[in-house]
N, C-alpha and C positions, 0 to 999 in steps of 0.2 A: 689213794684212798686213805685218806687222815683216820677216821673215826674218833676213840679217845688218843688218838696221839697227839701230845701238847704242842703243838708247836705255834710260833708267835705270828703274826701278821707281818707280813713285808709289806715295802712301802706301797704298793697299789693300793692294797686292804686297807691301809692306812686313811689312803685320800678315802677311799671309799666310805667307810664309817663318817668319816668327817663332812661328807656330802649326805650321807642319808642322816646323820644325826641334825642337820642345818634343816631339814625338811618335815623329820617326825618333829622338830622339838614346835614346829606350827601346828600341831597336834594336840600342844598342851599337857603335853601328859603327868599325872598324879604319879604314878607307880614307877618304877624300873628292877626287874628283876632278868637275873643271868645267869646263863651256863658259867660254873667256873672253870672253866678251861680257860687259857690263858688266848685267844683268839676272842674269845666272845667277851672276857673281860676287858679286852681292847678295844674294842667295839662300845660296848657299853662307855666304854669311860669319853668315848668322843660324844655321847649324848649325855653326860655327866656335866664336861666342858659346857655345853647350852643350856641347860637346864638347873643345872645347881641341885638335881636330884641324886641322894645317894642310894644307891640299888643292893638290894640284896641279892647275893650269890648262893644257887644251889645244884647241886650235882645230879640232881633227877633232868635237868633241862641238857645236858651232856648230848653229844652227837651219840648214833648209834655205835653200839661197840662192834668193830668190823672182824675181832680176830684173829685169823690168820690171814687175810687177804689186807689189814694196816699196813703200810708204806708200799703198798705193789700196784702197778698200774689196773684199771680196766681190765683192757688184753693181757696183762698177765694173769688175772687174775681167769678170765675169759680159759684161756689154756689150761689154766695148773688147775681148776676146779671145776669143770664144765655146769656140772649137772646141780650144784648148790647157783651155780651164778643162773642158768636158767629159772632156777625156781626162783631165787631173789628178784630177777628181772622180771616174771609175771606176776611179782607184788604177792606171792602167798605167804598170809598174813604169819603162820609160824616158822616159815623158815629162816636158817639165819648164815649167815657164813661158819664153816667150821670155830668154833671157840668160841661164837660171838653171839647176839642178842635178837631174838624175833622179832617184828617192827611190833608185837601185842603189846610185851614189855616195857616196851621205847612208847606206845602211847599212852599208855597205865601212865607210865611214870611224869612226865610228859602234864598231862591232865590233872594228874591230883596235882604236882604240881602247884599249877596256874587256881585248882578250885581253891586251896587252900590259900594260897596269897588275896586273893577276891575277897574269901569270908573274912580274911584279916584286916580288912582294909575299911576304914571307917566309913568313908564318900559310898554310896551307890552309885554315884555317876561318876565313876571315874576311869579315865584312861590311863590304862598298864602295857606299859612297851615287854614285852619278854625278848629278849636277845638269846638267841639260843641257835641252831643248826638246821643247816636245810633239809636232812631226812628225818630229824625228831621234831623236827615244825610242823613237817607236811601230816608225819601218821598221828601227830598230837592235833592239829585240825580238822584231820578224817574224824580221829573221835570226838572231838567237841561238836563237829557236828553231826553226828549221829548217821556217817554215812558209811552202806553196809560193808564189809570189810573187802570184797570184791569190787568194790567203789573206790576202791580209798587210791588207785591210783588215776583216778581223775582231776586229783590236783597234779597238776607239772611240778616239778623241782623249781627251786628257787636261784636266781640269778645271787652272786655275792652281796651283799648289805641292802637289797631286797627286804618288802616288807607286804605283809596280807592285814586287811582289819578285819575285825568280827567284830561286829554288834550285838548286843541283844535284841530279839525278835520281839517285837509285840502283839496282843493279845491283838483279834482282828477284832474285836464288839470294843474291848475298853480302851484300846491304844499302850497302854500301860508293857511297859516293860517284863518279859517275862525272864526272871532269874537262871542260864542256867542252858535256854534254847538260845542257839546263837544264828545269824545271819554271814555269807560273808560278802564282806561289802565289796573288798579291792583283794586282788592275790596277784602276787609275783609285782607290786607295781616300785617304782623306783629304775627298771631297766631300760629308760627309754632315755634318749639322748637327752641333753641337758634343754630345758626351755628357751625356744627363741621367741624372741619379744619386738612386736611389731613396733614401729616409726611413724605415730601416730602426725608425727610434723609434717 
């Protein structure tokens, strides 16, 4: 269990960015902002490499802080804390590991976030890649999309360099984008084998 422990990408991670960054950057994207941890800035910077985008770095986008359960397996953790790791594991939304941080917290922080880089950002239509961690994605996604907190683990965890889009929703009479309500369009996708491509000869 990493949480805020820095630690860097080994070479898997490596390819991996560099494979999902060759695929968001057909995305287009306007934006890029990032966990600074030094993983997600590795990450970012293989989409940096494609896009010629510089991202801002901010520490609300951080993985959740684990605690006392950082550097220890599952199972150990499973053993040495029972009854926090049971509550963690049926997703109640205040509890947190000994030392560490509620998922409420992680999607406050999370949220403002992303709302505040949005209002900063000139384009309306634009596409913002956030690079940031698969437990403060998922409870930052629950809240964006307004689902109830006993929901929120209906979204799965995220495969490594793994990515979800959100839309904004529109108005059903005008069509019109509405600010703020989001849709999601794709979750967990990039985990599927590489495309094979038919021989049309």
């Amino acid at each position: 269990m990493q949480g805020h422990a820095d630690i860097p990408l080994d070479e898997v991670g490596q390819e991996q960015a560099r494979r999902a960054a060759r695929v968001l950057a057909g995305m287009v994207p306007t934006a890029i902002i990032s966990s600074d941890s030094i993983r997600a800035m590795e990450t970012a910077a293989s989409l940096v490499e494609v896009t010629g985008i510089v991202p801002r770095y901010d520490e609300r986008l951080r993985e959740t802080h684990l605690g006392e359960w950082e550097g220890r397996s599952d199972s150990e953790v499973k053993s040495q804390f029972p009854q926090s790791w049971i509550d963690w594991h049926n997703d109640s939304l205040d509890s947190c590991p000994p030392g560490g941080e509620p998922r409420s917290i992680v999607a406050a922080r999370v949220v403002a976030c992303i709302n505040e880089t949005l209002e900063s950002l000139d384009d309306d239509r634009c596409t913002l890649v956030v690079v940031s961690h698969g437990a403060a994605l998922r409870v930052g996604m629950a809240a964006l999309l307004n689902l109830p907190h006993d929901r929120w683990s209906a979204l799965g965890g995220f495969a490594n360099c793994a990515w979800s889009v959100l839309t904004e929703a529109s108005d059903p009479i005008t069509g019109e984008s509405v600010p703020g309500r989001w849709r999601l369009a794709e979750h967990n996708a990039g985990s599927l084998p590489d495309v094979v491509m038919s021989d049309d000869k």
